[in-house]
C-alpha positions in Angstrom: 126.2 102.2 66.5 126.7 101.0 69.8 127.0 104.6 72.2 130.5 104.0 74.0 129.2 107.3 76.2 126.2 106.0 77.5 126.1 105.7 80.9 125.2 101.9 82.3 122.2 100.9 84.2 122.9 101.3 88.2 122.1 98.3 90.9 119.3 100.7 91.8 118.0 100.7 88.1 118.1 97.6 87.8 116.4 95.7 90.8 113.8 98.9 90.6 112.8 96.8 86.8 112.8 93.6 88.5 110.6 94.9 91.6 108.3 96.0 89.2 108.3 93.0 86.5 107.4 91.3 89.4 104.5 93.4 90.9 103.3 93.2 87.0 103.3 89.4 86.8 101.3 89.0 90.4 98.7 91.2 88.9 98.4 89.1 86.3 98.2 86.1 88.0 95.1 86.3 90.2 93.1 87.0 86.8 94.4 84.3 85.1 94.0 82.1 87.8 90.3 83.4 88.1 89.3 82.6 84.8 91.4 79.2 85.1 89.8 77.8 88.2 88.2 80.1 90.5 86.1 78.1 93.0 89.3 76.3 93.4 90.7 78.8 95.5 89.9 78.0 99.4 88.9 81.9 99.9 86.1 81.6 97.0 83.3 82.2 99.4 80.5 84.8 99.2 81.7 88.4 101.6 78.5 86.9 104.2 80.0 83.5 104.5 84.0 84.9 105.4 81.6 87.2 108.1 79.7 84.7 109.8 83.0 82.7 109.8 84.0 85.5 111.9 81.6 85.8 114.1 81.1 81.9 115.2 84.7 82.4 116.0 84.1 85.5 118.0 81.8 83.6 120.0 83.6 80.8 120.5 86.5 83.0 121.7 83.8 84.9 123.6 82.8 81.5 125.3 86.3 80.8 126.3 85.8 77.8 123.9 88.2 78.0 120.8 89.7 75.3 118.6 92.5 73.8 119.7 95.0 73.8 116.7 98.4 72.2 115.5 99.9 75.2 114.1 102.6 73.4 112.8 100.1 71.3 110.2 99.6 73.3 106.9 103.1 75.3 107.5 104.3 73.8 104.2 101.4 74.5 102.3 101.0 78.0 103.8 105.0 78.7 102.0 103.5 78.5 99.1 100.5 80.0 99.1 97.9 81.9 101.3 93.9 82.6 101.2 92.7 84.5 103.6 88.7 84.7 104.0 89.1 88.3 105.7 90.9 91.8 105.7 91.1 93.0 109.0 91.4 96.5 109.6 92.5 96.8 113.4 93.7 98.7 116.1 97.1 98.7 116.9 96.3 98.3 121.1 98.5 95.4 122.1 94.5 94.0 123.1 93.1 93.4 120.1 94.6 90.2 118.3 92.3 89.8 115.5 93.2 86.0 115.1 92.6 85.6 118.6 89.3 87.6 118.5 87.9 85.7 115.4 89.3 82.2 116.3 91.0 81.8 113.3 94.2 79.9 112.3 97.6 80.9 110.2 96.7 82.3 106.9 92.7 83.1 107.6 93.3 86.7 108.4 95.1 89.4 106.3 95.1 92.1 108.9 96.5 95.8 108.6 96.8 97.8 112.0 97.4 101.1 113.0 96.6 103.2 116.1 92.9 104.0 115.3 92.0 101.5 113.0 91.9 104.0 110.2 93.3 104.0 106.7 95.8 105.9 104.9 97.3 105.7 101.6 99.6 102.5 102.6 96.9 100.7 104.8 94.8 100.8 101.5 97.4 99.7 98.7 97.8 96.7 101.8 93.8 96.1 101.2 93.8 96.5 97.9 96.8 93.8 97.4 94.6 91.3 100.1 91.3 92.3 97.7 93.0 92.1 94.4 95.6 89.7 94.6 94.9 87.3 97.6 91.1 87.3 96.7 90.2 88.0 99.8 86.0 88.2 100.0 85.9 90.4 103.0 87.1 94.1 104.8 86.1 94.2 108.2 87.2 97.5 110.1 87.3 96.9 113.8 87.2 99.5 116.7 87.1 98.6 120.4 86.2 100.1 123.6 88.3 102.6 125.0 90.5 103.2 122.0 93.2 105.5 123.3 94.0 106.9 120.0 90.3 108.2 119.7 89.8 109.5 123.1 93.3 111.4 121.9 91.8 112.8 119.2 88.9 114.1 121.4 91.4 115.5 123.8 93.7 117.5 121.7 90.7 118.9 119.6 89.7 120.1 123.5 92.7 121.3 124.7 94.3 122.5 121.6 97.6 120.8 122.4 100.6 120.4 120.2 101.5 116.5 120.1 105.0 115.6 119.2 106.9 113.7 116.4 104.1 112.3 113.8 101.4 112.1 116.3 99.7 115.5 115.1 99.1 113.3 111.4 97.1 110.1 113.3 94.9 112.7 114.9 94.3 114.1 112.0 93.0 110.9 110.6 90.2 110.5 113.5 89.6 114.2 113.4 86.3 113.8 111.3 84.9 110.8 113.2 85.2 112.9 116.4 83.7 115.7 114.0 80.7 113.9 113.4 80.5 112.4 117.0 80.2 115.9 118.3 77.2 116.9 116.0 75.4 113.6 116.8 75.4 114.8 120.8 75.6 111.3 122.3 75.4 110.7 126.0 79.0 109.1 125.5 81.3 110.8 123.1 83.8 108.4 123.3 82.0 105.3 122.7 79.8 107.8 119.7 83.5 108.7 118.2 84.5 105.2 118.1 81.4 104.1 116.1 81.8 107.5 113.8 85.2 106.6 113.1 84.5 102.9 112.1 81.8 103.9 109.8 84.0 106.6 108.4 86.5 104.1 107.3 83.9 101.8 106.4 82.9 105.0 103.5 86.2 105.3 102.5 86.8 101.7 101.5 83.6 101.1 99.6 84.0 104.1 97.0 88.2 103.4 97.7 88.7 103.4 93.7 89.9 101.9 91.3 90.6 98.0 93.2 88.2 97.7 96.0 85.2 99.9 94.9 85.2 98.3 91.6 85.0 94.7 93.9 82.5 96.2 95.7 80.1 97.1 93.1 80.4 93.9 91.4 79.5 92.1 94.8 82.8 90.5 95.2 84.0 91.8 98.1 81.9 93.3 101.4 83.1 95.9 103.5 81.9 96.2 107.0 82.0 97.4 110.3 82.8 95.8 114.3 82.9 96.9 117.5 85.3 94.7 120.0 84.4 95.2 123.6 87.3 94.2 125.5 86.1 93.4 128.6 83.4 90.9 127.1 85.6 89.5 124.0 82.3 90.2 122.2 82.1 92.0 118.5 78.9 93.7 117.6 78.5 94.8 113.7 78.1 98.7 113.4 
């Protein structure tokens, strides 16, 4: 018998069913899709190709000598679909433009930023989506030279200050690359934390379970570590 009493299913309800119907079926779809036709896929590369991709493009950026692109070819195909060889993980400074940096065009890079370039529980469901979904071969976390939110980090734990609003939680984050900056006793501590904090990061997304360490193990996907001097344009791997 049909329950007169029952209350009905709230808007809310119901596009909170739909959202996740729909996160359901785009998992699904990258596995059929890899069994279907894999190589297909203009990402299916090994993890070393999408980084030496990179890197030409650094030094053709470097050498004040990038491709000159028509941005508007490839807009309808990149509607439907992207493939992005890389998952940048970058510094929010307003100086470091991965597509710029790497020389690539609309749809290469799937880049999460934050001041820092670290990770937190957002940044990696974003990675995991590039990894899993996307099939993206490639995590590159990037620091640069004179990152401000590092050299923070090094003042506060210093001075002992109180920051305001939710600043005290992105210190928090570098706190253990300054850590082990500090026990290393490097004749620059800033440039020392920068690396720590890169490499740090660089831990954390290899045994990042279930998505990307699983990847990782099974040699699908590569995660590594940059170092963007600003002045130069260069990247160095760490």
């Amino acid at each position: 018998m049909c329950d007169l009493h029952r209350p009905s299913l709230s808007r809310r309800s119901l596009l909170t069913a739909v959202a996740v119907g729909t996160l359901a079926g785009a998992s699904a779809r990258p596995q059929r899709a890899e069994a279907a036709a894999d190589e297909a896929r203009p990402n299916a590369i090994k993890p070393e190709e999408a980084l030496a991709r990179l890197l030409d493009g650094n030094g053709r950026y470097a050498a004040n000598a990038t491709v000159n692109r028509d941005f508007s070819a490839g807009r309808a195909a990149r509607a439907a679909a992207q493939y992005p060889i890389a998952c940048i993980v970058g510094c929010a400074d307003a100086r470091v433009a991965p597509d710029f940096i790497f020389d690539q065009g609309p749809g290469d890079l799937f880049v999460v930023r934050v001041a820092g370039n670290f990770v937190n529980t957002d940044g990696l469901a974003s990675l995991e989506y590039g990894v899993s979904i996307l099939g993206a071969p490639l995590i590159l976390v990037l620091g640069h030279s004179e990152c401000g939110a590092v050299k923070a980090t090094i003042d506060v734990m210093k001075t002992k200050a109180v920051l305001p609003g939710h600043l005290p939680a992105l210190i928090d984050a570098i706190r253990p690359a300054v850590d082990l900056a500090e026990k290393a006793r490097a004749q620059d501590p800033l440039a020392e934390a920068i690396a720590q904090n890169v490499r740090h990061t660089v831990r954390r997304l290899e045994q990042a379970g279930p998505i990307i360490a699983e990847a990782v193990a099974a040699k699908r996907v590569k995660v590594a570590g940059g170092f963007y001097d600003i002045a130069t344009g260069k990247v160095a791997l760490i």
